[in-house]
C-alpha positions in Angstrom: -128.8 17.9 -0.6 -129.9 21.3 0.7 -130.8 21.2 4.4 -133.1 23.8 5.7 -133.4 25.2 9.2 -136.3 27.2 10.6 -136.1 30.2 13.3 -135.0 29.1 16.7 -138.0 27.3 18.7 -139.9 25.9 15.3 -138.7 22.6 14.6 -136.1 21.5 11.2 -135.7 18.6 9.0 -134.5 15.7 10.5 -131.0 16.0 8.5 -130.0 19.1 9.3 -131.1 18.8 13.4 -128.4 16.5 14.0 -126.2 19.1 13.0 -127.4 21.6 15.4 -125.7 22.8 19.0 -128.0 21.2 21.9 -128.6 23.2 24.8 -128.6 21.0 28.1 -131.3 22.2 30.2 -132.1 21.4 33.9 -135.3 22.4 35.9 -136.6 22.4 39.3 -140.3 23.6 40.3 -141.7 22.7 43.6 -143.7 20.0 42.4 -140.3 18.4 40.6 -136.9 18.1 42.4 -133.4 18.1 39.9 -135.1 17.2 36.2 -133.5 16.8 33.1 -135.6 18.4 30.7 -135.2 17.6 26.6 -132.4 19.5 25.2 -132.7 22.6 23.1 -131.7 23.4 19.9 -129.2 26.6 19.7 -128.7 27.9 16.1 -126.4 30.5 15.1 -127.6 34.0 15.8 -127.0 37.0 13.6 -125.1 39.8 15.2 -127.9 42.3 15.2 -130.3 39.7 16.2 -132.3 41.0 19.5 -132.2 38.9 22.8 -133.9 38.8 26.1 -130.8 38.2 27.8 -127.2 38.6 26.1 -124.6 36.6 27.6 -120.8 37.6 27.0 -118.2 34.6 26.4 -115.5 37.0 25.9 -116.3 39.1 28.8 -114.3 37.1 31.7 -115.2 38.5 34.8 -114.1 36.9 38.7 -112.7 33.1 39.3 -114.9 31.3 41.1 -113.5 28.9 43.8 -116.3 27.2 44.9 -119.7 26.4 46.7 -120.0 24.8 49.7 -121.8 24.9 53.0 -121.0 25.1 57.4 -120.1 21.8 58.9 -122.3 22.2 62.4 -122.6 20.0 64.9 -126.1 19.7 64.7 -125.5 18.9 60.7 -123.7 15.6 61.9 -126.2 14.5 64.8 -128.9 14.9 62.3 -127.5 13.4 59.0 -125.5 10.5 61.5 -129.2 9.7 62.9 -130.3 8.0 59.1 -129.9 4.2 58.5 -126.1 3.4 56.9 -127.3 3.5 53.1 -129.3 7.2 53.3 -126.4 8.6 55.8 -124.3 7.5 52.5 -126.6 8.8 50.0 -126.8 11.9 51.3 -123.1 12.5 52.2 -122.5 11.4 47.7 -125.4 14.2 47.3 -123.9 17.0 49.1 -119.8 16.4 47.9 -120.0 14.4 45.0 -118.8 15.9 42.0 -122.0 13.8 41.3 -124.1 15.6 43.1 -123.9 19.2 45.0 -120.3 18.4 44.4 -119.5 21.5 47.5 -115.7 22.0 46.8 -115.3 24.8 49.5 -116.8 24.5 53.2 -116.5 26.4 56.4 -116.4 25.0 60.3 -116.5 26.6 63.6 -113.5 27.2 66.0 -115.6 25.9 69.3 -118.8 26.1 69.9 -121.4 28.0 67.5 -124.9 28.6 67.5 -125.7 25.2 65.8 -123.4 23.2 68.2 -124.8 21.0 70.6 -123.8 22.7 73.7 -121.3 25.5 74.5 -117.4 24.5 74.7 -114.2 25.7 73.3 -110.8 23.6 72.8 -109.3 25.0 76.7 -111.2 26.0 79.3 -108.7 26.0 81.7 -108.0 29.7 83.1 -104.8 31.1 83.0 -103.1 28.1 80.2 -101.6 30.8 78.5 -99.0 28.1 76.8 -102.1 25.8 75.6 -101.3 22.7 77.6 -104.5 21.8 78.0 -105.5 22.3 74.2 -108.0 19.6 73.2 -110.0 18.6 69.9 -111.5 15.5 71.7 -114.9 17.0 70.9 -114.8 17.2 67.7 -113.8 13.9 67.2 -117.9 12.9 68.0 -119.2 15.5 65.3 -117.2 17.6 63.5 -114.0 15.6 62.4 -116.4 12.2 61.2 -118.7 15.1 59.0 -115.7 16.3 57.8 -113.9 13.0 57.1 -117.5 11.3 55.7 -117.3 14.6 52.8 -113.6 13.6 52.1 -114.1 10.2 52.0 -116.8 11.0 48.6 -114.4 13.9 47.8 -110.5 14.2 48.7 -110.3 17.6 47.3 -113.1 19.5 49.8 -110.9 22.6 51.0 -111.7 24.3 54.3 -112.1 27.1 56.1 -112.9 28.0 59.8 -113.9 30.9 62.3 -114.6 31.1 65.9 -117.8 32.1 67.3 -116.5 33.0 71.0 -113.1 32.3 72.3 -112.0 30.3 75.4 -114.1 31.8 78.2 -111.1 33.0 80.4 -109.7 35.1 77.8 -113.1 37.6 77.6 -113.8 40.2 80.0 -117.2 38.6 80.8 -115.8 35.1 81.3 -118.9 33.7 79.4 -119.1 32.3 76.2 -122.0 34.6 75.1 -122.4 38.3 74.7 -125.9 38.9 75.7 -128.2 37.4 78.2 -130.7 35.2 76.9 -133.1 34.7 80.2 -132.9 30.9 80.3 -130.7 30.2 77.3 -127.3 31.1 79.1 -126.8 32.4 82.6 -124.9 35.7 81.8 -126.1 38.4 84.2 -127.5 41.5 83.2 -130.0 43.2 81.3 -131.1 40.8 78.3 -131.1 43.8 76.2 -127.6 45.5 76.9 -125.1 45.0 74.1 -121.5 45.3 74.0 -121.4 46.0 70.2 -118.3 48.2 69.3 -116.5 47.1 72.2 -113.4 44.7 72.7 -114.8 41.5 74.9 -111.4 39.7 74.6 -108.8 40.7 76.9 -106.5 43.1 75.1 -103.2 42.2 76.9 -100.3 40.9 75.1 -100.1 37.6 77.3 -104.3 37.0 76.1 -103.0 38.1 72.6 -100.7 35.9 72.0 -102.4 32.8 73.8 -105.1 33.2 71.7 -102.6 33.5 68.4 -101.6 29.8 70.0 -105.2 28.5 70.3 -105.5 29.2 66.6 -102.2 27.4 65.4 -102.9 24.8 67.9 -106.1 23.6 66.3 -104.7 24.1 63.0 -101.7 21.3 63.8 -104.3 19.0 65.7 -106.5 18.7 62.7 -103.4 18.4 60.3 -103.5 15.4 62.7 -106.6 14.3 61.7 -105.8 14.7 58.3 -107.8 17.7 58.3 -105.9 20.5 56.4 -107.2 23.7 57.8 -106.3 26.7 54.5 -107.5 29.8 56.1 -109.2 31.1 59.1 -111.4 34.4 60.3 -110.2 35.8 63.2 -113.8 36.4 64.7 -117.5 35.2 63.1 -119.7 38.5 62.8 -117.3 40.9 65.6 -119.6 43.4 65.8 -122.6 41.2 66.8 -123.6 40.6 70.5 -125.4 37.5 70.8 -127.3 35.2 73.6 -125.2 32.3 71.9 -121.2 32.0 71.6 -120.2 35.6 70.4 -117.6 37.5 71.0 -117.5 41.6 69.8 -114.1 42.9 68.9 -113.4 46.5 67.7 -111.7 46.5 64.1 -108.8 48.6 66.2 -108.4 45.2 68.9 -108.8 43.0 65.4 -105.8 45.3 63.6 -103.5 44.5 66.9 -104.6 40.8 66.7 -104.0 40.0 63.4 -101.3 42.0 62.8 -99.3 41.4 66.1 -100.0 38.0 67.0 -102.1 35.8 64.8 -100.8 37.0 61.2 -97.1 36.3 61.7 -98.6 32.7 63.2 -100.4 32.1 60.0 -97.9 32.9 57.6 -95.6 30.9 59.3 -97.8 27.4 59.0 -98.9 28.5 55.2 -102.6 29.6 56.5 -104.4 32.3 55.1 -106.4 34.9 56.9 -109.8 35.9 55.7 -110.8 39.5 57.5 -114.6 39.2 58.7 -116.8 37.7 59.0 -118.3 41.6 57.8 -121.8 41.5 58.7 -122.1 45.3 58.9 -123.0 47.6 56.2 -119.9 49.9 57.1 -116.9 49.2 54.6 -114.4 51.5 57.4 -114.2 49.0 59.2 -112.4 46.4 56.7 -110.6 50.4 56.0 -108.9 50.2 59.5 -107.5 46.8 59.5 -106.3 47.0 55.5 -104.6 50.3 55.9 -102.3 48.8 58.9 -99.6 46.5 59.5 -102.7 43.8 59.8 -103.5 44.7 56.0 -100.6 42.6 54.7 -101.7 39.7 56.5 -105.3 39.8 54.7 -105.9 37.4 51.7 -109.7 37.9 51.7 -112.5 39.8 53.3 -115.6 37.4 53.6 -119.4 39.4 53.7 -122.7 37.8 55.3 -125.7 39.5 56.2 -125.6 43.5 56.2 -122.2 43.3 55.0 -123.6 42.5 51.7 -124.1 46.3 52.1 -120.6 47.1 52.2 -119.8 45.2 49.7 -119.6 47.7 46.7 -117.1 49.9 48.1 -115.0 47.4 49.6 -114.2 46.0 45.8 -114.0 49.5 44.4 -111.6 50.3 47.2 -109.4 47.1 47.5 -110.1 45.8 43.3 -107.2 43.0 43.8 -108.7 41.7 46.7 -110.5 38.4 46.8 -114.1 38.2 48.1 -115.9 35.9 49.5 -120.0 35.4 50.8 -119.7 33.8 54.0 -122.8 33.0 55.5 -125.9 32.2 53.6 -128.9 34.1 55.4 -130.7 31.7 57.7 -135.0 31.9 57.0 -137.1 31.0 59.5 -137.2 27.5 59.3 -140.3 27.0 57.3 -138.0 26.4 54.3 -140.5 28.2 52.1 -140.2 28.6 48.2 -140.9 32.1 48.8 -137.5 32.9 50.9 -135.7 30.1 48.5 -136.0 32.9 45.6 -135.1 35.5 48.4 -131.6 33.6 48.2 -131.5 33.7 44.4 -131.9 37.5 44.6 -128.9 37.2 47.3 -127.0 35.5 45.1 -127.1 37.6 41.9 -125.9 40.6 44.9 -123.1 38.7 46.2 -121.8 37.7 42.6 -122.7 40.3 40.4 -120.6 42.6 42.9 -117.3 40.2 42.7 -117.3 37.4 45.2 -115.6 34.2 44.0 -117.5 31.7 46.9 -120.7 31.2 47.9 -121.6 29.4 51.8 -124.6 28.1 52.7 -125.1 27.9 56.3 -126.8 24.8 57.5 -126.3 21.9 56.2 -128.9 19.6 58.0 -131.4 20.0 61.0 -133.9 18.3 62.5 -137.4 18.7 61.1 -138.4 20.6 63.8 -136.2 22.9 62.7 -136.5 25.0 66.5 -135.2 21.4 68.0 -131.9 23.6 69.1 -129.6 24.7 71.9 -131.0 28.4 71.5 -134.5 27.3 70.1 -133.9 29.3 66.6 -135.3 27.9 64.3 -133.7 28.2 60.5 -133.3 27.3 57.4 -131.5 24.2 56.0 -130.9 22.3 52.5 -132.0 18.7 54.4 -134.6 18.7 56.9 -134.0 14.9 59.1 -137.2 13.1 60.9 -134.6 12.1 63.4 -137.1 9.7 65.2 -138.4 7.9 62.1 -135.0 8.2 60.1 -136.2 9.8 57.3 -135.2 12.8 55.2 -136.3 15.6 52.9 -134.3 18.1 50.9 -135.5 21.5 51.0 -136.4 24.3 48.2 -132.2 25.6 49.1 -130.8 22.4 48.6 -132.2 22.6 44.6 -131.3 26.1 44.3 -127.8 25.7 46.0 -127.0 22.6 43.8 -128.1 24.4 40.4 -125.0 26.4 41.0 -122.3 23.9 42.6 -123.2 21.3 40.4 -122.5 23.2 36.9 -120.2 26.3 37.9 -117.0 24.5 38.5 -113.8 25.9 40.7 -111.8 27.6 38.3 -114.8 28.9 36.7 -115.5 32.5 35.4 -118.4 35.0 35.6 -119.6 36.0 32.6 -121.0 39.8 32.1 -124.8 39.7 31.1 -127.2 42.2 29.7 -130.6 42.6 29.6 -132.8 40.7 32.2 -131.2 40.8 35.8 -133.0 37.7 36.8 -129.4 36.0 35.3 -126.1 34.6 36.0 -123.7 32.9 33.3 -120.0 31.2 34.0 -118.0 29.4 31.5 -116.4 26.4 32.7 -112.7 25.6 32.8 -113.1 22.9 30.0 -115.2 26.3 27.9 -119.2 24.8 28.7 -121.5 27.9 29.2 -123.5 27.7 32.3 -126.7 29.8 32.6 -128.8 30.1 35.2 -132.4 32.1 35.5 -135.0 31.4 38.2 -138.9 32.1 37.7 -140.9 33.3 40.8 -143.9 33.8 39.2 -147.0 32.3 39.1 -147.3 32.4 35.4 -144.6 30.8 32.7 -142.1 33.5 31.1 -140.6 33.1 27.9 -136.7 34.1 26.9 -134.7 34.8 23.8 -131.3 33.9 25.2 -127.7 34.6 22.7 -124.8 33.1 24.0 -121.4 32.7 22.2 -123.0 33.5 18.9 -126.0 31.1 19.5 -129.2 32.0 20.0 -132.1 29.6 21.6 -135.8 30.2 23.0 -137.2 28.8 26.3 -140.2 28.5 28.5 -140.0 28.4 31.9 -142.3 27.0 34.3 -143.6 29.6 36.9 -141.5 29.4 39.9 -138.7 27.4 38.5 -134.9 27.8 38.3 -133.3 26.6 34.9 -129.8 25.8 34.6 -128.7 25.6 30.7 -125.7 24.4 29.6 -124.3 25.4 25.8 
């Protein structure tokens, strides 16, 4: 019998539809949340046939290794605050191959800016052979966040970075840069920076303590069960902040890492990410690569104005991998506006080679100012911690359109025509494609992918994930 098929989009005799490729299609608009929308038919596209946007199969671009977010302190205190069965749900949401299924996370050396209060792992002046070293902590926050997310999903790999080291080992003997009036009690004038100086001690004895802080919290989370794969030397070094900071030059970060933490590293199997690069200026990342340092460096890691640098860095160093390392932080008002802000971030960062992708906050309370330092920011769950209750924000949907479909191991694939795309094949060969909508008005695309070719509507401000 002779089945016919109409032009993609028009509809085809019942016969011949079973026949044809479906296209798996997920939507979220602010009105809907994660929604599975009817599947679409993808018929076989003549090579000359015209496209919106074009996607590549054969043109295998970086590995991806994963998405994940920061495991803060204020992350546990929030998400710990729901009933048993919601502190559950959520934990399955976020790790759960599942759900968000985050594969790759990151976690603070000490305190950060969304820790409860300011501490690092030895505060005793002058232990320059860590006998004092202790996690204990981290063992109220950190280690149960961690250990909830492995519980859901063994495999969740980690990184970490300090925000300020131990307080004795920095000329200012404060865990802050800046002063912040009544958010820390450093002297001075509020507005003074120290930005492209070295605030840790540069003496060998400070050096090499320091190298030992970094292998001792690496054995005491092994402890824990906690395997630790690669550290930063230094969250943002070039930033001077009222909250834990620390500035380093890239010359005191080239001694470090090249002297004293690097041979440390390779000795226990760690890697070392350089960054966290949150400065447009890609001579810095020059000066530690081009030294003994450089052969220490499995990764340089970009947030913020670093994004900037980006570019040259991959033309520059082409085998190196790259990573996004911070997701930028909103406001707090956890708008759809700045969610499609983040989108735009994201086609930077992976259209210019990274292979990871970090948000930054996890959780916070609903009053999203209710902080050590009063900043208020952006998070993928806002927590009513009084009334035990929970939303997830316009990030959390946009976050787990990506680290839901594009699986570690996954590839970028090159695009052409729209820009408002990204497309990965899967390990096991699915084509993910992803588009988001930020207008107020439905858009329609012609999309060809691996010889198929299928028609869509999108909603005004939606993102689509479509799997073929």
């Amino acid at each position: 019998m002779k089945k016919t098929i109409l032009f993609a989009g028009a509809a085809c005799l019942i016969t011949a539809c079973a026949q044809v490729p479906q296209v798996g299609w997920v939507s979220t608009t602010p009105e809907s949340g994660f929604t599975e929308q009817p599947p679409i038919a993808a018929f076989t596209a003549p090579e000359d046939e015209d496209a919106d946007i074009i996607i590549f199969t054969d043109n295998l671009l970086q590995e991806i290794d994963g998405f994940g977010g920061c495991f803060n302190e204020l992350g546990w205190v929030t998400i710990s605050s729901l009933n048993e069965a919601d502190r559950d749900a959520v934990i399955e949401d976020l790790f759960s191959p599942e759900g968000m299924n985050f594969t790759f996370c990151r976690m603070p050396v000490g305190a950060n800016d969304f820790a409860r209060d300011w501490y690092s792992y030895n505060e005793t002046d002058g232990d320059f052979e860590m006998k004092n070293f202790s996690i204990a902590n981290d063992r109220e926050t950190l280690i149960p966040f961690i250990h909830a997310a492995r519980r859901v999903n063994p495999s969740v790999r980690i990184w970490a970075s300090p925000w300020s080291p131990p307080t004795w080992m920095k000329y200012s003997k404060h865990y802050a840069c800046r002063a912040g009036d009544e958010l820390n009690n450093l002297a001075g004038d509020p507005r003074a920076t120290q930005e492209g100086t070295d605030m840790f001690i540069q003496e060998a004895k400070y050096l090499e303590a320091y190298a030992l802080y970094f292998r001792k919290f690496i054995e005491a989370y092994r402890d824990e069960g906690i395997p630790i794969e690669m550290i930063a030397p230094q969250n943002e070094f070039n930033s001077c902040q009222i909250f834990p900071s620390c500035t380093w030059t890239a010359d005191g970060l080239s001694t470090f890492i090249g002297d004293y933490l690097g041979p440390q590293m390779k000795e226990m199997g760690v890697r070392i990410m350089f960054g966290t690069m949150e400065r447009p200026n890609h001579l810095l990342v020059d000066t530690v690569m081009q030294r003994k340092s450089g052969s220490h460096i499995s990764e340089i890691g970009f947030q913020w104005a670093g994004k900037q640098a980006i570019e040259k860095i991959r033309e520059t160093y082409p085998d190196m991998r790259l990573m996004q390392s911070e997701s930028e932080c909103g406001d707090g008002r956890n708008s759809w506006e700045y969610c499609f802000y983040i989108w735009d971030l994201m086609k930077h960062y992976f259209n210019h080679g990274i292979s990871s992708y970090m948000y930054w906050n996890i959780s916070l309370h609903i009053d999203a100012a209710d902080n050590r330092w009063k900043w208020p920011q952006n998070s993928l769950i806002s927590v009513d911690v009084r009334n035990k209750t929970f939303r997830y924000n316009p990030e959390y949907y946009l976050m787990k359109h990506l680290s839901h479909f594009v699986k570690p191991g996954a590839r970028r694939l090159a695009t052409e025509g729209s820009e408002n795309v990204l497309a990965f094949v899967n390990p096991d060969g699915a084509v993910i494609i992803l588009t988001a909508n930020a207008e107020m008005r439905a858009q329609t695309f012609k999309i060809k992918a691996g010889g198929r070719l299928f028609t869509v509507t999108v909603d005004p401000q939606s993102i689509n994930t479509f799997t073929l």
